[in-house]
N, C-alpha and C positions, 0 to 999 in steps of 0.2 A: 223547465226551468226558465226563470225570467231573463230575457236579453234585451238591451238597451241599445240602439244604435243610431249613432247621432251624422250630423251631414249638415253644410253648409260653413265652415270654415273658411279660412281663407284671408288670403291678402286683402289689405285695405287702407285708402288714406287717409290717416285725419281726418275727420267729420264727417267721414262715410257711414255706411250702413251695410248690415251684414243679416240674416237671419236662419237663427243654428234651428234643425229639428231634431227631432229625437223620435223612432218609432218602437215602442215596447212591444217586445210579444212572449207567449208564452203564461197569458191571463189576461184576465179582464180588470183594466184599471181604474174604472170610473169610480171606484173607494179608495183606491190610491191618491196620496198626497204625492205630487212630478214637481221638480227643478233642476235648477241648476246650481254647479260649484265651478272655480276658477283655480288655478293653479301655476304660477312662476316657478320656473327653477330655482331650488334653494328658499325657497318659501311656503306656508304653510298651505292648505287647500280653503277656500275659502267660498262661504253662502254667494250667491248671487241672487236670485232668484227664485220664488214658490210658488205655489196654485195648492189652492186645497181640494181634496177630494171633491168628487162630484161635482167640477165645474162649479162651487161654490163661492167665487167669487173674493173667495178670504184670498188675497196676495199679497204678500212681502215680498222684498226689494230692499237689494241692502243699498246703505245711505252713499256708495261710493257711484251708483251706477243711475240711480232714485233721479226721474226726468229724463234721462234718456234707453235705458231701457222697460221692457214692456213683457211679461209674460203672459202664454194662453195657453189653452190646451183645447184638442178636437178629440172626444171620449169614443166617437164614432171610429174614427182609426188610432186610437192607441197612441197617441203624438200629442208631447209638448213642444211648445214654440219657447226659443227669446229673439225676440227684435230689438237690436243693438242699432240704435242712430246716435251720431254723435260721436262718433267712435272718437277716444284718444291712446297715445302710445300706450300710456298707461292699464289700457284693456288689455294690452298684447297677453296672452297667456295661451294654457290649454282647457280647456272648458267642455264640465264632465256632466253629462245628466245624471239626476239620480231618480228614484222612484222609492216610495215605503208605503207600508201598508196601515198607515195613520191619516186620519183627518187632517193632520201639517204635516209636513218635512222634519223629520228629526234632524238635531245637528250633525250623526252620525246614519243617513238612510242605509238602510237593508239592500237595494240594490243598487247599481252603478254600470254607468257606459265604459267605452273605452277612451272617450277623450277627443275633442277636436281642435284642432289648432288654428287661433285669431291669431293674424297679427298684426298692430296698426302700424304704419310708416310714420315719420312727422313729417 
């Protein structure tokens, strides 16, 4: 069964930088489409971040984050990256990888981490 487990959370100041991974196992993901979602309390779960299958180069970025963050992926260990610089309060959340077995990220993926927690200071 596919498991997601992500690492690198944490505390941070204003205009710092932070960078979440994620290591998938239990298949081979290089036809997987990997991102990321973001999550506040009391609020809905939300896109962050995509890579399209096969290190394809197709990435979205949604427009709240678009310049300061950065998504990758390494197909050789099973890991997506986000590289968060720039950080503001406003990132503060819980920040979930996902994985599907599509060419992009559906708005609903097939699998999912368990969540790590950002949270900026001001």
């Amino acid at each position: 069964q596919v498991q997601l487990v992500e690492s690198g959370g944490g505390l941070v100041q204003a205009g710092g930088s932070l960078r979440l991974s994620c290591v998938a196992s239990g298949g081979t993901f290089i036809a997987y489409a990997m991102g990321w979602f973001r999550q506040v309390p009391g609020k809905e779960r939300e896109f962050v971040a995509s890579i399209g299958s096969w290190n394809s180069g197709s990435t979205r970025i949604a427009d709240s984050v678009k310049g300061r963050f950065t998504i990758s992926r390494d197909n050789a260990r099973n890991t997506v990256y986000l590289q968060m610089n720039s950080l503001k309060p406003e990132d503060t959340a819980v920040y979930y990888c996902a994985v599907d077995m599509f060419v992009v990220l559906r708005t609903t993926p097939r699998y999912w981490g368990q969540g790590t927690q950002v949270t900026v200071s001001s």
